[in-house]
Backbone as numpy.savetxt, mean C-alpha at the origin, in Angstrom:
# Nx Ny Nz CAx CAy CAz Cx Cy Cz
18.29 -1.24 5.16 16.87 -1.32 4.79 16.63 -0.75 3.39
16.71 -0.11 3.39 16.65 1.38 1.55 18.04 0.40 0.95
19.15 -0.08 0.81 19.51 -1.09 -0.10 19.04 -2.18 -0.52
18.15 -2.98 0.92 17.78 -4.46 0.40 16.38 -4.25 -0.70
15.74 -2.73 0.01 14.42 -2.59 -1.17 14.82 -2.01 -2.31
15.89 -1.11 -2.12 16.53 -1.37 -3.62 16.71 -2.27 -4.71
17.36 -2.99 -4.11 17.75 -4.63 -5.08 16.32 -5.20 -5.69
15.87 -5.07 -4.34 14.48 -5.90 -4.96 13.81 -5.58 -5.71
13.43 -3.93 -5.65 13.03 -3.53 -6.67 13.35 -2.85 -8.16
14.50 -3.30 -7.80 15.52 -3.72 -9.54 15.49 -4.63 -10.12
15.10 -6.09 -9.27 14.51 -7.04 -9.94 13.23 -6.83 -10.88
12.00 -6.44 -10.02 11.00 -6.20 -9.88 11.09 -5.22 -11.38
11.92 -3.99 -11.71 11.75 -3.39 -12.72 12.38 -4.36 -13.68
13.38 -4.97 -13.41 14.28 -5.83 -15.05 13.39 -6.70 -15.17
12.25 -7.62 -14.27 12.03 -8.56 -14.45 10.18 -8.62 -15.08
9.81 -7.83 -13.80 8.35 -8.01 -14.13 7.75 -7.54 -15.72
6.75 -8.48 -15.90 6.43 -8.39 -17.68 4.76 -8.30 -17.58
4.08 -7.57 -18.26 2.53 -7.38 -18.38 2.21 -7.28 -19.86
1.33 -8.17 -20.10 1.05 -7.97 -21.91 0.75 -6.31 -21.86
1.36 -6.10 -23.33 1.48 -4.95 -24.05 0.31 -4.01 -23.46
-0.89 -4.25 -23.18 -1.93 -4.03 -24.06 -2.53 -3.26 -21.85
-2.15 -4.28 -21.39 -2.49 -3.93 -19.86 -1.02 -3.08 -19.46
-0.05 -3.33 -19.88 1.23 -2.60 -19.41 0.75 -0.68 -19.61
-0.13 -0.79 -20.86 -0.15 0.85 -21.33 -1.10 1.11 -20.13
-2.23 0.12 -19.81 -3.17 0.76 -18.78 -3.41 1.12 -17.63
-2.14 0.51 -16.96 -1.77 0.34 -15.51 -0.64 1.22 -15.78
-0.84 1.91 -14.38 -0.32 3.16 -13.94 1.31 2.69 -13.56
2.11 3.75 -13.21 3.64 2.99 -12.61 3.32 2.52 -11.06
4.19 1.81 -10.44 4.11 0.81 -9.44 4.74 1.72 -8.35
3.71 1.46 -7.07 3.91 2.43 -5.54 5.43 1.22 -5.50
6.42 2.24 -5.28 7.37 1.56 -4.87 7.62 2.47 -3.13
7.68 1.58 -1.79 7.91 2.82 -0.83 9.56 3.07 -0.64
9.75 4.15 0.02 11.01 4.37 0.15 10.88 4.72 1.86
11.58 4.40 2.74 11.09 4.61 4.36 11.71 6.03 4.62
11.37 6.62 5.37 11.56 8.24 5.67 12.53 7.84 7.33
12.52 8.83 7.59 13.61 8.63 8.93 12.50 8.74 10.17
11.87 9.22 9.90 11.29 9.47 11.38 10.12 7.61 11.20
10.22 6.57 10.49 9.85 5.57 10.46 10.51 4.51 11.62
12.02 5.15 11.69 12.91 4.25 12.52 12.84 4.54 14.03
12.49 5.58 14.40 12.38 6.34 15.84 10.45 6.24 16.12
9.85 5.64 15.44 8.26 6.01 16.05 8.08 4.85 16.83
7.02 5.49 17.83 6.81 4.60 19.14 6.36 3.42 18.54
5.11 3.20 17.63 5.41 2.04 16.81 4.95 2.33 15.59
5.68 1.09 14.81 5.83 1.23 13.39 4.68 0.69 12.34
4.28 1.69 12.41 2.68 1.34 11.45 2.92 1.50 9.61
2.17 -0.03 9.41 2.44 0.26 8.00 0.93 -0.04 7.80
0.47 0.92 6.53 -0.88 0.62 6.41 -0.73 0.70 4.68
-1.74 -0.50 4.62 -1.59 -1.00 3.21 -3.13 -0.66 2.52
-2.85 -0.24 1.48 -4.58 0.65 0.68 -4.65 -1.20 -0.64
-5.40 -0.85 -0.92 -5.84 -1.44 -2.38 -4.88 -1.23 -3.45
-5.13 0.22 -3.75 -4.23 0.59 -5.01 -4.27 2.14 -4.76
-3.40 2.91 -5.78 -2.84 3.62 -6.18 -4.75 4.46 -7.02
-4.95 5.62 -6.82 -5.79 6.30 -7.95 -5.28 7.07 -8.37
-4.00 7.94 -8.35 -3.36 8.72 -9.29 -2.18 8.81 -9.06
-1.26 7.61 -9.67 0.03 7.92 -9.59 1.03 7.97 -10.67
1.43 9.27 -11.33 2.40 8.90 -12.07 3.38 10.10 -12.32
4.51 10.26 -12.54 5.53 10.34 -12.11 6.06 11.68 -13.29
6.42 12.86 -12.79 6.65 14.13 -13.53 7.58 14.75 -13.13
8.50 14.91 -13.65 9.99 15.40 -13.13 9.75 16.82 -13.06
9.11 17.31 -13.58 8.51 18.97 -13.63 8.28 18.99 -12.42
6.88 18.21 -11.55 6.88 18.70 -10.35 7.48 18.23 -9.58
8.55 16.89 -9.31 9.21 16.94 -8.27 10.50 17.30 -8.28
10.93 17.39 -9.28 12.45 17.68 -9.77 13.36 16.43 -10.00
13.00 15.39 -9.88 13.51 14.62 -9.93 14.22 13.89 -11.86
14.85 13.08 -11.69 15.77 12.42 -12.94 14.63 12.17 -13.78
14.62 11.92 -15.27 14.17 11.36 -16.78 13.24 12.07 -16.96
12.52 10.99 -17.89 11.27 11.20 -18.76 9.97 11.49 -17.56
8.98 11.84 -17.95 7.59 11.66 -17.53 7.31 9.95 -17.28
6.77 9.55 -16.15 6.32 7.99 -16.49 5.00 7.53 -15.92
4.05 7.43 -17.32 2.84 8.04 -16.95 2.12 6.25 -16.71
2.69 5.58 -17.54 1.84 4.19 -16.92 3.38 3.03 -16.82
2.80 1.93 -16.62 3.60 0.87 -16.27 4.81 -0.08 -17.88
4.49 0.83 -18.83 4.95 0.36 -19.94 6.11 1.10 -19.68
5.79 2.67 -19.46 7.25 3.53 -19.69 8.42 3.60 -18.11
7.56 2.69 -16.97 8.31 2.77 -16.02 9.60 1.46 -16.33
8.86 0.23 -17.13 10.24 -0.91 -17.42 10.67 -0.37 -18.46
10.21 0.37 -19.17 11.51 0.83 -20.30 12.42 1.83 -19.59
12.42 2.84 -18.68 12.76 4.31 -17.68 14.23 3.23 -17.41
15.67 4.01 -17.86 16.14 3.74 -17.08 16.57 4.19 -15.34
15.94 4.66 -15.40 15.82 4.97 -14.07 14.43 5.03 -13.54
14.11 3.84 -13.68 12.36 3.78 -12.85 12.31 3.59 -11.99
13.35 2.58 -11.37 13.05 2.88 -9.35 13.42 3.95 -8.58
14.36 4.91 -9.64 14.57 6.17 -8.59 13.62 7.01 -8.92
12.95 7.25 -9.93 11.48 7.87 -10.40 11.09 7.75 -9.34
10.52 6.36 -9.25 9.26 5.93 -8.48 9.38 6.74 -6.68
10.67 6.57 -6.39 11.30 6.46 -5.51 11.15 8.21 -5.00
11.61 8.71 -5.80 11.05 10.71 -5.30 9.65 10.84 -5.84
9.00 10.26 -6.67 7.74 10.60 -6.57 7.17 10.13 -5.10
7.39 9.40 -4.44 7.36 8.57 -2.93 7.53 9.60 -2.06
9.03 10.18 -2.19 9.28 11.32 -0.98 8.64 12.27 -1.44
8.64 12.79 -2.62 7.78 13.92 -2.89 6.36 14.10 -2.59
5.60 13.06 -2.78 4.21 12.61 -1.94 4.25 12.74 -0.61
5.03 12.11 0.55 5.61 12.53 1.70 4.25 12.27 2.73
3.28 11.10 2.34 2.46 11.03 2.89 1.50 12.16 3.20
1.28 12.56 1.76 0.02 14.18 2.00 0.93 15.21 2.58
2.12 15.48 3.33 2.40 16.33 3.99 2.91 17.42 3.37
3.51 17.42 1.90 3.37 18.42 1.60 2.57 18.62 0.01
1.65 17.83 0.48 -0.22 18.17 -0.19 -0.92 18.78 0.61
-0.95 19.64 1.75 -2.25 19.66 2.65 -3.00 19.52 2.21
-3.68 20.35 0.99 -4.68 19.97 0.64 -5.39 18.97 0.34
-4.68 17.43 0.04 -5.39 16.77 0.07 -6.17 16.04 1.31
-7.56 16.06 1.09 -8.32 15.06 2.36 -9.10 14.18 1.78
-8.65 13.30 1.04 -9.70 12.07 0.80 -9.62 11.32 2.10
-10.89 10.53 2.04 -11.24 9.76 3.13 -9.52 9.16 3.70
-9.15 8.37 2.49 -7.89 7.53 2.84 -6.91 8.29 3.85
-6.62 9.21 3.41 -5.36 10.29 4.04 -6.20 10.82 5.15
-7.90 11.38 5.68 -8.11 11.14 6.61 -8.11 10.25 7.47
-8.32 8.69 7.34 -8.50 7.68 7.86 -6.62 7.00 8.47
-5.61 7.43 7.13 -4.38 7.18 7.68 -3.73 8.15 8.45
-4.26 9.89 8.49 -3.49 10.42 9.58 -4.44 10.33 10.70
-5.55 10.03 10.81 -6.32 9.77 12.01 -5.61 8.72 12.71
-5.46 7.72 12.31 -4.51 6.50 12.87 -3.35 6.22 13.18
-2.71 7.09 12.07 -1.34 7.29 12.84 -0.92 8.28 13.98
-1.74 9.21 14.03 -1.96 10.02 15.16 -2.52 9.59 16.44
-3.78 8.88 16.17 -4.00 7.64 17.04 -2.92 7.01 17.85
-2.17 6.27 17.21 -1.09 5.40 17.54 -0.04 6.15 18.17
0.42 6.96 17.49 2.35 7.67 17.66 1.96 8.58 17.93
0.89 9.58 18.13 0.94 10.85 18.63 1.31 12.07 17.46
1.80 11.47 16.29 2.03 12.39 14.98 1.34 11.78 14.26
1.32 13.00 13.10 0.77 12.30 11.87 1.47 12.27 10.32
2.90 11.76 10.74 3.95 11.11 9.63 4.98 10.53 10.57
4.35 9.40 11.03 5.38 8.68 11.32 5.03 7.11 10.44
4.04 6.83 9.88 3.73 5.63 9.22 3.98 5.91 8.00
4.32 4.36 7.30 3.89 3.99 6.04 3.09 3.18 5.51
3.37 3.68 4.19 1.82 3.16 3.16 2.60 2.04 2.32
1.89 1.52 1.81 2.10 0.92 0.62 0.86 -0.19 0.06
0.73 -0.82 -1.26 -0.92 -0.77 -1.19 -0.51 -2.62 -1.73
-1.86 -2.93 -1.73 -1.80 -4.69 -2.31 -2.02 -4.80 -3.25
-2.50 -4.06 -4.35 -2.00 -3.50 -5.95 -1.26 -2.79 -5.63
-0.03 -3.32 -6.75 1.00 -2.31 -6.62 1.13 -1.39 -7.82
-0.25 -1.63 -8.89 0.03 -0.78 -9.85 -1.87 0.01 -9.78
-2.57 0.59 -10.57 -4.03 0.83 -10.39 -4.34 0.91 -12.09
-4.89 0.43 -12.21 -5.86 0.10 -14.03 -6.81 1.29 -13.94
-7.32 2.23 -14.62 -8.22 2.58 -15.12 -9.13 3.25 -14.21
-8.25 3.20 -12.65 -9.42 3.49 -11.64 -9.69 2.54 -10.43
-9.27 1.54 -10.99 -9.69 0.35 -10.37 -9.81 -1.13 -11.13
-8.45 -1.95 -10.05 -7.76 -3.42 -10.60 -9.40 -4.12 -10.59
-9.87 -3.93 -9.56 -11.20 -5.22 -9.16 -12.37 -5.13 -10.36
-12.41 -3.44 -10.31 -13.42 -3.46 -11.33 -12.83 -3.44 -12.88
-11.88 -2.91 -13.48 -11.66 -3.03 -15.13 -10.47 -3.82 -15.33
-10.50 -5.24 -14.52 -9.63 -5.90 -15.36 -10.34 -7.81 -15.20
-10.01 -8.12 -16.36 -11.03 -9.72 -16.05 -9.62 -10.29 -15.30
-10.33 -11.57 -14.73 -9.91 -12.28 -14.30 -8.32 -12.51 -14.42
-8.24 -13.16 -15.82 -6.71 -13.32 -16.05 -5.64 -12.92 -16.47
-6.08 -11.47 -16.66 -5.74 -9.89 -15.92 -5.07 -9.75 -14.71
-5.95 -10.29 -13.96 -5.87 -9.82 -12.28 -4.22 -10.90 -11.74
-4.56 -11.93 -12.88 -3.78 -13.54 -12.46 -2.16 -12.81 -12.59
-2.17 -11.66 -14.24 -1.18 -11.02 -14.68 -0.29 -10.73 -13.44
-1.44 -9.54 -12.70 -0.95 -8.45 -12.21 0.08 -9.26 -10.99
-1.14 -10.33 -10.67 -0.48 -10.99 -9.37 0.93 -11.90 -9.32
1.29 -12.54 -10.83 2.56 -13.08 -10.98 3.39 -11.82 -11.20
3.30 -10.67 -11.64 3.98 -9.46 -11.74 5.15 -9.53 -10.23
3.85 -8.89 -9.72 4.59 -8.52 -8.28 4.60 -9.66 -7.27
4.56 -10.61 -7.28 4.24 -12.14 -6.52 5.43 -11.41 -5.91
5.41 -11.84 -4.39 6.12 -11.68 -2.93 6.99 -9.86 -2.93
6.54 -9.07 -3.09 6.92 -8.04 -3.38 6.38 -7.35 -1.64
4.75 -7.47 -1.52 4.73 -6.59 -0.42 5.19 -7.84 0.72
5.54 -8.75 0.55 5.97 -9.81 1.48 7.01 -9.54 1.81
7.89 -8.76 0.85 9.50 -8.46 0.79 9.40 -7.09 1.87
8.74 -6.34 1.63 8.66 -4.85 1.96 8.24 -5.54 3.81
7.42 -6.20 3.65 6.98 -6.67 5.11 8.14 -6.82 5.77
9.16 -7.71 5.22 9.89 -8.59 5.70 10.86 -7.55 6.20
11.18 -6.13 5.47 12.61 -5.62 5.08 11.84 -4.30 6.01
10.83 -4.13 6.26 10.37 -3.34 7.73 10.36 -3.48 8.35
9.47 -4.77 9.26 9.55 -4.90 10.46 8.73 -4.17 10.84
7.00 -3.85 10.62 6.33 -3.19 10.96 5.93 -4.12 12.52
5.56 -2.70 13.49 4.95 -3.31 14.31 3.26 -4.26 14.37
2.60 -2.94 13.19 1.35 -3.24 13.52 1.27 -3.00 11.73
0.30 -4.18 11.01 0.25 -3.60 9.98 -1.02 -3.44 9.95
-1.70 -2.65 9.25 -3.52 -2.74 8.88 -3.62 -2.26 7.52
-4.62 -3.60 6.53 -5.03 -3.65 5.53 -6.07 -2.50 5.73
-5.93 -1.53 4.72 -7.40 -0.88 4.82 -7.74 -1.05 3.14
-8.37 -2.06 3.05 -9.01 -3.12 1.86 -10.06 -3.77 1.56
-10.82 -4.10 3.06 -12.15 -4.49 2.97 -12.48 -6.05 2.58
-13.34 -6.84 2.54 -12.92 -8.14 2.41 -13.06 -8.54 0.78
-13.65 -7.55 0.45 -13.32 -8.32 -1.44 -12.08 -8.42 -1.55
-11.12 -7.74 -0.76 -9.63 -7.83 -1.17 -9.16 -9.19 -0.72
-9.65 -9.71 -0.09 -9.01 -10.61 0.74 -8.46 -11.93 0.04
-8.92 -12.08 -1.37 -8.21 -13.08 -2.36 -6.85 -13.06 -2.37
-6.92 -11.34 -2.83 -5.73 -10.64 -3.44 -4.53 -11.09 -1.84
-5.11 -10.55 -0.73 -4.11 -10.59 0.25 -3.78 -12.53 0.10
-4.55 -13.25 0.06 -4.05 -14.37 0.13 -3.31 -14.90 -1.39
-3.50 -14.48 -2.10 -2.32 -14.71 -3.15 -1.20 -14.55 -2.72
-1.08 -13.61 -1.85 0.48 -12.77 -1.13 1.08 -13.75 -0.01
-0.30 -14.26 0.74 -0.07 -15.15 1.97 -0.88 -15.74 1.58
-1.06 -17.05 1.00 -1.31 -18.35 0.91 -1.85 -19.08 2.04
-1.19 -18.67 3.19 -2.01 -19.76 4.22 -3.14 -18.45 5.51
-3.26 -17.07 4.66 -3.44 -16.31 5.48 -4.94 -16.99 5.82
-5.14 -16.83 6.81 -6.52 -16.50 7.86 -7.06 -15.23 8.75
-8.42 -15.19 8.38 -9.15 -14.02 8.79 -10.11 -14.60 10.12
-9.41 -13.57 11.14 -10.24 -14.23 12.24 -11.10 -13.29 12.81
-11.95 -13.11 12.97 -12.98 -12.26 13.98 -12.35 -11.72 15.02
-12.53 -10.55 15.23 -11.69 -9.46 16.34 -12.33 -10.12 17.39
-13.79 -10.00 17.66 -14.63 -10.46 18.45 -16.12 -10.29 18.13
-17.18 -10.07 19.28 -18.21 -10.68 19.05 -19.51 -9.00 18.38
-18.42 -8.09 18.59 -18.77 -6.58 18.49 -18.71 -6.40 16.93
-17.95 -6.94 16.31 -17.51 -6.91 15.11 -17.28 -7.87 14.38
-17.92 -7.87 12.84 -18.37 -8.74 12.20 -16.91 -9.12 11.48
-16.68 -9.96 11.09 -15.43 -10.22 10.16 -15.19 -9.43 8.97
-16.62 -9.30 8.55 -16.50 -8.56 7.53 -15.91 -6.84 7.42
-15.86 -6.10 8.92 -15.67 -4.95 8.99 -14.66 -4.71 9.66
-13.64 -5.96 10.42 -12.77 -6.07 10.95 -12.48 -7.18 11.55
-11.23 -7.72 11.23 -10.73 -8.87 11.25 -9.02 -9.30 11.39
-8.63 -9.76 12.59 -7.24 -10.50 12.28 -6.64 -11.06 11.41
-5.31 -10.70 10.76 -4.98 -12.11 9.66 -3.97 -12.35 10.04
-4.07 -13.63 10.12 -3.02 -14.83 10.84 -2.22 -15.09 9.30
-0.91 -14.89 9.09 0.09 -15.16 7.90 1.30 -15.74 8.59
1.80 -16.35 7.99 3.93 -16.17 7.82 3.98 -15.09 7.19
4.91 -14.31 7.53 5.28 -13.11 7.23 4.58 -11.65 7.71
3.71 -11.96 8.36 2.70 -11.02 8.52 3.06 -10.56 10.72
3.62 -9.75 10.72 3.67 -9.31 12.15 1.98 -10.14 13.20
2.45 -10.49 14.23 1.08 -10.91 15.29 -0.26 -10.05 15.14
0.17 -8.47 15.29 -0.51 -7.43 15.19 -0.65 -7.01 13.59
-1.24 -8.09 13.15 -1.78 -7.56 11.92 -3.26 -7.58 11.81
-4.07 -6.46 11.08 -5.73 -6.83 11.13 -6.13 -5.95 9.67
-7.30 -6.11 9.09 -7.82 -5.82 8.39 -9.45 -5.66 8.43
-9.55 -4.51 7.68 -10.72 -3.08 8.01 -11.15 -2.60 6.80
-12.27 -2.26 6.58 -12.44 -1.56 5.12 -12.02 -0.46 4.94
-11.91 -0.11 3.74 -11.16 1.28 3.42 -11.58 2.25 3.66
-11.00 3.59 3.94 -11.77 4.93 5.02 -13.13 5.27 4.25
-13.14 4.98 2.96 -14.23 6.04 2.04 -15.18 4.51 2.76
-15.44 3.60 2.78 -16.22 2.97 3.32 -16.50 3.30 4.62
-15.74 2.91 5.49 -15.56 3.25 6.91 -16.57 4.15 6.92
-16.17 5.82 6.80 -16.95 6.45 6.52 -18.59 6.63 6.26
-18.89 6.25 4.86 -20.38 6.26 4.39 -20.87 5.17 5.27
-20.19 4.02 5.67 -21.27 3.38 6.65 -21.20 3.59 8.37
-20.39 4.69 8.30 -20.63 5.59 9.71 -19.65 4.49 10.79
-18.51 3.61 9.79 -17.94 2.64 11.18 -16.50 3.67 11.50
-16.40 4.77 11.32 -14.76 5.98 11.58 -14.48 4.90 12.77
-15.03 4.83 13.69 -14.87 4.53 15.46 -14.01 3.28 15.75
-13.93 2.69 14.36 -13.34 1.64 14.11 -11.80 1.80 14.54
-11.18 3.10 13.99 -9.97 3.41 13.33 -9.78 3.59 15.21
-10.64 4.28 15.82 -9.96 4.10 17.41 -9.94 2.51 18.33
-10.34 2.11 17.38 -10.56 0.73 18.17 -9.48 0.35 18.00
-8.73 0.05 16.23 -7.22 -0.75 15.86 -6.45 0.34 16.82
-6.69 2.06 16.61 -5.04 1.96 17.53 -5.26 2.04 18.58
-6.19 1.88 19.95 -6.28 1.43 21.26 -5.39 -0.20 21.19
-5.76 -0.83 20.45 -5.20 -2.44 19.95 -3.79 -2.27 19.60
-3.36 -1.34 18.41 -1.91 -1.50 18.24 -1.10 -0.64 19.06
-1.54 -0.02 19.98 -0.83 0.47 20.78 -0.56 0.09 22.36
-1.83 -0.83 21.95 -1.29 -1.66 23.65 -0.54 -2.73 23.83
């Protein structure tokens, strides 16, 4: 598993190209690396965000190999940018050794994975931007920008899908994303959970490549301010049965 996402994402660094000008603005790319207790959980939850809001890569604090790699220009020049990427990954460790952090997201993903498996690090993340602009791909980049980003990484989280084997995956993306997910899956479809819930706040997506138990939900900081949390017990009553 950790060789075939290797390779790929050696392609992914020799290959992928972003004009000059967006390469400086976009951050380095969530590459995941799977942890061990991923292979033993009752099931295998991968939950996929939007993007990245602060990621970039400091050998000071993780100890890890090279330079600093602060956006997506100095990660394809890094010779060593997928192993960068790669301990900034374990070193993140899914918040666990951040406690401190509680944004909605990291509440909303250990609520769910705890939900599901009974812990709260047995899932992974990985997002449908795989790099983050300025704050945010949707809002500061035009259009053929966005077209960039998407031939960049074209079949990348398809690969990661493929080379997991998640049981249950859940977009927490919301439906403006839902272009972006179908750039990825082309023939994806969003189906209505049921008659309780609107499509818009939760929804099935029917893909190739995409596990049966796949669905999509808005993101926790939404979830949240519009008071739907109750949601997050609904998917894992669902992915756990």
């Amino acid at each position: 598993m950790v060789e075939l996402l290797e390779a790929r994402y050696r392609v992914f660094h020799r290959e992928a190209e972003l004009p000059k000008r967006l390469a400086r603005r976009a951050l380095p790319p969530l590459l995941v690396y799977p942890h061990t207790r991923w292979h033993t959980a009752k099931v295998r939850l991968l939950i996929v965000g939007q993007e990245t809001l602060t990621w970039r890569y400091d050998p000071a604090e993780t100890g890890g190999p090279g330079e600093p790699i602060l956006n997506f220009s100095h990660f394809v020049a890094a010779p060593e940018g997928v192993e960068a990427m790669w301990e900034l990954y374990r070193c993140y460790a899914l918040g666990r050794h951040k406690p401190k952090m509680n944004s909605a997201f990291w509440r909303g993903f250990r609520a769910l994975d705890s939900a599901v498996n009974g812990k709260v690090d047995s899932a992974l993340w990985t997002n449908l931007f795989k790099v983050n602009v300025q704050g945010s791909v949707m809002r500061n980049c035009k259009r053929a920008e966005i077209a960039r980003l998407h031939t960049a990484q074209q079949g990348l989280l398809r690969f990661e899908i493929e080379v997991l084997r998640p049981d249950v995956v859940v977009f927490f993306t919301g439906p403006r994303y839902d272009r972006a997910i179908c750039q990825e899956f082309p023939d994806a479809d969003f189906e209505p959970v049921g008659r309780s819930f609107p499509a818009s706040s939760l929804a099935f997506v029917r893909a190739r490549g995409l596990p049966v138990k796949t669905v999509r939900t808005f993101h926790p900081e939404y979830l949240q301010r519009s008071r739907q949390m109750k949601l997050l017990q609904t998917i894992a009553d669902w992915a756990g049965g």
